[in-house]
C-alpha positions in Angstrom: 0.0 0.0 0.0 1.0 3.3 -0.8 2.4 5.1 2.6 0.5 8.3 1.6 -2.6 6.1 1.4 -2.1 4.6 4.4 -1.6 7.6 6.4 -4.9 9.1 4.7 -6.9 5.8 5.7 -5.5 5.7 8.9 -8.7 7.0 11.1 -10.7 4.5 9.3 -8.7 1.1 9.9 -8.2 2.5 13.4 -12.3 3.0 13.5 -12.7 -0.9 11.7 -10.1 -2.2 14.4 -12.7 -0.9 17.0 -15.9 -1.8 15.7 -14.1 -5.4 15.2 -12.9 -5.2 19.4 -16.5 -4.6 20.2 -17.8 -7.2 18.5 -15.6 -9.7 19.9 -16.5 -8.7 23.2 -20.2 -8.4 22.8 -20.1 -11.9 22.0 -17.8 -13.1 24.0 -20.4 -11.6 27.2 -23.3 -13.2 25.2 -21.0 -16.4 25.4 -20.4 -16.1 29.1 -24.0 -15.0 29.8 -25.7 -17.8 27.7 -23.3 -19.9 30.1 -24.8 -19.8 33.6 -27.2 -21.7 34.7 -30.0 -19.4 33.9 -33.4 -18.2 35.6 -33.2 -19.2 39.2 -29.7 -19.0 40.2 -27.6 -16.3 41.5 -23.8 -16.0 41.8 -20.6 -14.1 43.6 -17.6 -13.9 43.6 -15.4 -15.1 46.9 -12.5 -16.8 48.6 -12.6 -20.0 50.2 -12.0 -19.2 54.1 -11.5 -21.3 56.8 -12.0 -20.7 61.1 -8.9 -19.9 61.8 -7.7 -20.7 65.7 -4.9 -19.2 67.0 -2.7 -21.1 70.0 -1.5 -18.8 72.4 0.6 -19.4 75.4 -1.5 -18.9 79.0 1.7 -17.4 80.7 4.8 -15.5 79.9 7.6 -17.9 79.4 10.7 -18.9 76.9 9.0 -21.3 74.0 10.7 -24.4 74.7 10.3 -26.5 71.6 8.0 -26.8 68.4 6.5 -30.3 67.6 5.3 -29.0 64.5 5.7 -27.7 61.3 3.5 -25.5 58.8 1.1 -27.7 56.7 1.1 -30.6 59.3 -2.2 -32.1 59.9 -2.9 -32.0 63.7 -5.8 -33.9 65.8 -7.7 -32.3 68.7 -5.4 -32.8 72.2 -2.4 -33.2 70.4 0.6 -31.6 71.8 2.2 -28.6 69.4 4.4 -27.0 71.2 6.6 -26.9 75.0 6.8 -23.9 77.0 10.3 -23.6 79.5 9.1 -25.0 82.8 12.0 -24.6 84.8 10.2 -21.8 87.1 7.3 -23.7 87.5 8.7 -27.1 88.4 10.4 -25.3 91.2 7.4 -23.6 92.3 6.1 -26.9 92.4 8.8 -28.7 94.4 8.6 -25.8 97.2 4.4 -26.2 97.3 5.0 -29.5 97.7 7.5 -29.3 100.5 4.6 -26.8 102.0 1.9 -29.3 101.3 4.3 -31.8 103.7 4.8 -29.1 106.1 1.5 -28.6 106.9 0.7 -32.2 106.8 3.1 -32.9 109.8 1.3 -29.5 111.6 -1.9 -32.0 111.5 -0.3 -34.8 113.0 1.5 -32.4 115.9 -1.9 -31.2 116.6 -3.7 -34.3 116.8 -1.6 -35.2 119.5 -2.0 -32.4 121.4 -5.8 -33.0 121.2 -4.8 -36.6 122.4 -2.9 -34.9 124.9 -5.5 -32.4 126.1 -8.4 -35.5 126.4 -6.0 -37.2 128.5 -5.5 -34.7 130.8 -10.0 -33.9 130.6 -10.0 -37.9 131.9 -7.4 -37.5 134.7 -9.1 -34.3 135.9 -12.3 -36.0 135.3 -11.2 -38.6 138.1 -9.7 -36.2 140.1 -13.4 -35.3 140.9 -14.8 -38.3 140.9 -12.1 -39.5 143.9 -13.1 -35.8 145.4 -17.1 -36.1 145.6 -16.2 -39.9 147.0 -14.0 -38.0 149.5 -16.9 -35.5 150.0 -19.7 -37.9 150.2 -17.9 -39.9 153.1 -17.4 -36.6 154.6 -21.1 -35.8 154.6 -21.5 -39.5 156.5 -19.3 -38.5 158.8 -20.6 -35.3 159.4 -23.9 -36.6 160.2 -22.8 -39.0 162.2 -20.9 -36.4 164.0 -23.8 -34.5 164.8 -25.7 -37.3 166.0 -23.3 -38.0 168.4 -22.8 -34.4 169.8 -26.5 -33.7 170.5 -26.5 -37.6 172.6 -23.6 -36.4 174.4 -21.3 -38.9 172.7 -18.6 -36.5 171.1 -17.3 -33.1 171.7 -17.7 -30.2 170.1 -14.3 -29.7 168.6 -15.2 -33.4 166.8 -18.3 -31.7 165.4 -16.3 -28.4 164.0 -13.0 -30.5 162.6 -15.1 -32.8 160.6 -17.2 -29.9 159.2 -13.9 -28.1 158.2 -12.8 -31.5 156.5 -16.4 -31.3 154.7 -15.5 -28.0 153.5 -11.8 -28.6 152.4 -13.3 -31.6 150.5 -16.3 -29.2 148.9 -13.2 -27.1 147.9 -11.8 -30.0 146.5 -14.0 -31.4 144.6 -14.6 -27.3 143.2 -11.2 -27.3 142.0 -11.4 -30.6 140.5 -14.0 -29.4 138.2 -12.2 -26.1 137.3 -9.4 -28.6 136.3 -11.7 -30.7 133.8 -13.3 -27.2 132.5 -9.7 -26.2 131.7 -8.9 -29.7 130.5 -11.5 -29.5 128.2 -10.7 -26.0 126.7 -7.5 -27.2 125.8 -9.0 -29.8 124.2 -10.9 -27.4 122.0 -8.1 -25.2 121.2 -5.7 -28.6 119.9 -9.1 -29.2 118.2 -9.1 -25.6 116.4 -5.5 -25.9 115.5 -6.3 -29.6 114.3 -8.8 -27.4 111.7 -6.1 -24.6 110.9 -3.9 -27.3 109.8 -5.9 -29.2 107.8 -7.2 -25.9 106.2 -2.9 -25.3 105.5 -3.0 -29.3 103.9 -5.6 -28.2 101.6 -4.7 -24.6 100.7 -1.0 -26.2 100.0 -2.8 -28.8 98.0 -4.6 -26.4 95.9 -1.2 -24.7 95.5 0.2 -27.3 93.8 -2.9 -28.2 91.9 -2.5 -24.7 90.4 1.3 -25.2 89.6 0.6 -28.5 88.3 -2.4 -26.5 85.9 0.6 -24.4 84.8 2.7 -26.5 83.8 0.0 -28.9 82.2 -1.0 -25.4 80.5 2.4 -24.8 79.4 2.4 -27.6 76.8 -0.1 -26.4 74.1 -2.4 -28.7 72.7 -4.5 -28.3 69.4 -8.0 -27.2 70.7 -9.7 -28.9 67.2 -8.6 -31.0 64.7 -7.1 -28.6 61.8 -3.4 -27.8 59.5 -0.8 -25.8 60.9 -1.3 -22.4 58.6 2.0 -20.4 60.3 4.4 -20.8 63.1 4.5 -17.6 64.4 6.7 -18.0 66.9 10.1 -19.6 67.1 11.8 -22.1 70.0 13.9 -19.7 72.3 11.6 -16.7 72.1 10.4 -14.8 75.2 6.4 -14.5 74.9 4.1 -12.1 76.9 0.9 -14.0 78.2 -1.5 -14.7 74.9 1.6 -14.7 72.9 0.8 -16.3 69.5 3.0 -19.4 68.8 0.9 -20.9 66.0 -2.4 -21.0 64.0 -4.4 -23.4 62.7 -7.3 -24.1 60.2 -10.0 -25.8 60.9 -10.5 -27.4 57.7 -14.2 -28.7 58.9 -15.0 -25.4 59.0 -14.9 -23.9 55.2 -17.4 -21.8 53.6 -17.3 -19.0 50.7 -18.4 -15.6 51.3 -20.2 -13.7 48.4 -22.7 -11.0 48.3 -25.9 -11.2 46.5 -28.4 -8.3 45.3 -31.0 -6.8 47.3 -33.3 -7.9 44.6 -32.8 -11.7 45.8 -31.9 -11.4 49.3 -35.3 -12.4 50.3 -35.7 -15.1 48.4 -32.7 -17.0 50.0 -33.3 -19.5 52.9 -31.2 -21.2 55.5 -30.3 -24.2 53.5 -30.2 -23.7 49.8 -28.6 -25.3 47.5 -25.0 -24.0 46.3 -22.3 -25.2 43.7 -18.7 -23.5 43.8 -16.8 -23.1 41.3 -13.3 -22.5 42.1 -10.7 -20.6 39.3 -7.8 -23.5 40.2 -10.9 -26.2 38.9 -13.5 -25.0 36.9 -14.5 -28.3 35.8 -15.6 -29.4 39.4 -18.5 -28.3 41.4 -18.2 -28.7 45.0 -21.6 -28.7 46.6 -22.6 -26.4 49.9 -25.3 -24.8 51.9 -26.6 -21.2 53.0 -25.7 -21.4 56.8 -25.9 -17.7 57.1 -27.8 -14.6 55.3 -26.7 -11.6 56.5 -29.9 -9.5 58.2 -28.7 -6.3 56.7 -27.4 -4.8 53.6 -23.8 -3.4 52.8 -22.2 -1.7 50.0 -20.2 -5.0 48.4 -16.9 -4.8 49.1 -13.7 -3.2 46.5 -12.9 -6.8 44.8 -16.2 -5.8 42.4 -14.6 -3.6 40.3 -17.0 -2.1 38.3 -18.2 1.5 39.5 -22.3 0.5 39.0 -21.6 -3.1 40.6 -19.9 -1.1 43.6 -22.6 1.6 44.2 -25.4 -1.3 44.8 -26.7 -2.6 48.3 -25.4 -6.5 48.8 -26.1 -8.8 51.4 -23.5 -11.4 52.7 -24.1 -15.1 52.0 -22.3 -18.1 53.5 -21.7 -21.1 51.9 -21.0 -23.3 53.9 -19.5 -27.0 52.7 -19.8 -30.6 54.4 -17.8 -31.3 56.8 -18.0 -34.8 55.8 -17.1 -33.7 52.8 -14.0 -32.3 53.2 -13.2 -35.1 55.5 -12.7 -37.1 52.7 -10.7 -34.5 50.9 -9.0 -33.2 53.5 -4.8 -32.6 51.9 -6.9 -31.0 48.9 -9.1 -28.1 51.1 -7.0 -24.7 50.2 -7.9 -21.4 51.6 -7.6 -18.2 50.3 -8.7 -19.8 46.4 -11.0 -17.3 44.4 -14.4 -18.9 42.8 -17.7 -18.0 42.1 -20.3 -19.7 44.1 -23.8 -20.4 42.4 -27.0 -20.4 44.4 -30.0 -21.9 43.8 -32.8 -19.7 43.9 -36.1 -21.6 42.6 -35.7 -25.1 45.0 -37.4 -27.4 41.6 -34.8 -25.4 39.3 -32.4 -28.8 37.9 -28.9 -28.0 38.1 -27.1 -27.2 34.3 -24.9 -30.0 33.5 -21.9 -27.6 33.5 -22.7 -27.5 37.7 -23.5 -31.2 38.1 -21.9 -33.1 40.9 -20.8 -36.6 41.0 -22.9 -39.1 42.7 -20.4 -40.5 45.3 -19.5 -36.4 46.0 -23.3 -36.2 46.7 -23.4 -38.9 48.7 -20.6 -38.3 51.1 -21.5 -34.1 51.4 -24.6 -35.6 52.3 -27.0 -33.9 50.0 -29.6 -35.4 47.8 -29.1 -36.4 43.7 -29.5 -33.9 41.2 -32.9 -34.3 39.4 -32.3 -34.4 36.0 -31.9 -31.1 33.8 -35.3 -30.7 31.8 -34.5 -31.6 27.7 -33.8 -28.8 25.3 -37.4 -28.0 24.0 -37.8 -29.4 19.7 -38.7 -26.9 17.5 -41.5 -27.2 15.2 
């Protein structure tokens, strides 16, 4: 072609080249459109998430040893990670010397209550030999007195054995002051008997705490899951709720999309939903609405387009079978964009683009797909 040509023609091939650009595209969105599933369905865009659990060291302490590494697979109970527990196991050795201590205290006292009942019985027959002593005064006495008014004794006989009366009376007095005091001794070995004990068991529940602590300062998974990042490392010094790792709980995946207002209240607890994910878009994984959000958002910035971004969305989660991803458990990846397809209309039949397999079905838990409705003959 002529250059001079060329450069006179230019606006028009560059005007052709654009006409021939929007072509392609309108048909390439008539493609895609003609591709979903059709009247009755909705989709959004999301990531696949997972509950994510952090583990987090109770106390302050050194991080002792890791027993794990990122990606590993790890069962509820199992031990992760090892705190330092020098401290602790000697805070544990003296509460237990304590716990010992006080131990012997109850012993010491118990004897001393021993001790103090003894000396309640020989107080207690200190009287008994004193009101024998009086009562054989009183005899005497009378008999005394019998004899004085016959004639048969003096009176001096008559005053000393009154005065032995009364010494014995006196006797007998101070006998009983004796068991009284006996027996508040006896009371006070009691008491201390208590206040020992009460050390035992306040020592015991000191070492019950220590031994909490140190049983605390191994860290156990809380859930089955994967290790997702070790966040700490062994030797590091860690404040109390210090993060050592995190975990996935890989029974616990869903998709988060947003839906129009339009539709929002046509969703229910339940519905049917096939993900799509961009790694696999052969496969559709099958899930559930487990949550409708009550109200409406502005969608979030991954919609790009300025009209998509200025509409009201509500959140929907899709949530997918634990039993389910049991069975695929090393292929569950987080973080994986898709598009998640919800099923509107319940007697609406799956395309055969979202169809799942049988077995899938069966171990997610869900029913079959009824079959998609044949392609209508023309006349």
């Amino acid at each position: 072609m002529n250059p001079v040509a060329f450069i006179k023609n230019k606006p028009l091939i560059v005007l052709a080249i654009a006409a021939l650009a929007g072509l392609l595209g309108w048909w390439a969105w008539q493609g895609l459109r003609q591709s979903g599933p059709g009247e009755g369905f909705v989709s959004g865009n999301g990531r696949i998430e997972a509950t994510e659990i952090d583990v987090a060291t109770r106390l302050p302490g050194r991080v002792s040893e890791i027993l794990v590494d990122e990606g590993d697979f790890v069962q509820a109970g199992q031990a992760l990670a090892t705190m330092q527990l020098d401290s602790l196991q000697a805070q544990k050795h003296e509460a237990e010397a304590m716990q010992a201590q006080a131990g012997h205290a109850v012993t010491a006292a118990l004897a001393q209550v021993a001790l103090r009942q003894s000396d309640v019985a020989a107080a207690q027959a200190l009287v008994a030999q004193a009101q024998a002593q009086w009562e054989a005064a009183s005899r005497r006495l009378a008999r005394t007195q019998a004899l004085t008014r016959a004639g048969a004794a003096s009176a001096q006989e008559l005053d000393d054995t009154r005065a032995s009366v009364r010494a014995i009376e006196a006797s007998v007095a101070a006998s009983r002051a004796q068991v009284a005091a006996a027996e508040a001794a006896v009371s006070a070995a009691q008491a201390q008997v208590v206040g020992a004990r009460s050390n035992v068991e306040a020592a015991t529940a000191t070492v019950a705490r220590i031994q909490a602590d140190i049983d605390d300062s191994v860290l156990r998974a809380p859930r089955d899951g994967r290790v997702q990042v070790r966040v700490a490392q062994p030797g590091e010094v860690l404040g109390s709720g210090g993060r050592v790792l995190s975990l996935l709980d890989l029974s616990d995946v869903y998709m988060t999309f947003f839906v129009p207002e339009t539709v929002a209240g046509r969703i229910a607890l339940g519905s049917e939903v096939r993900i799509v994910l961009d790694t696999a878009p052969e496969i559709a994984i099958p899930a559930r609405v487990s949550f409708v959000a009550s109200q409406a958002q502005f969608t979030p910035k991954t919609v790009e387009t300025a009209s998509e971004r200025q509409k009201l969305m509500f959140r929907v989660r899709a949530q997918i079978a634990p039993a389910l991803l049991q069975r695929y458990l090393d292929r569950v990846k987080t973080g994986v964009p898709g598009v998640a397809w919800l099923k509107l209309d319940p007697q609406a039949a799956w395309p055969a683009g979202l169809s799942v397999p049988p077995a899938v079905q069966a171990a997610a838990g869900t029913t079959p797909d009824a079959p998609a409705p044949a392609p209508a003959q023309a006349d």
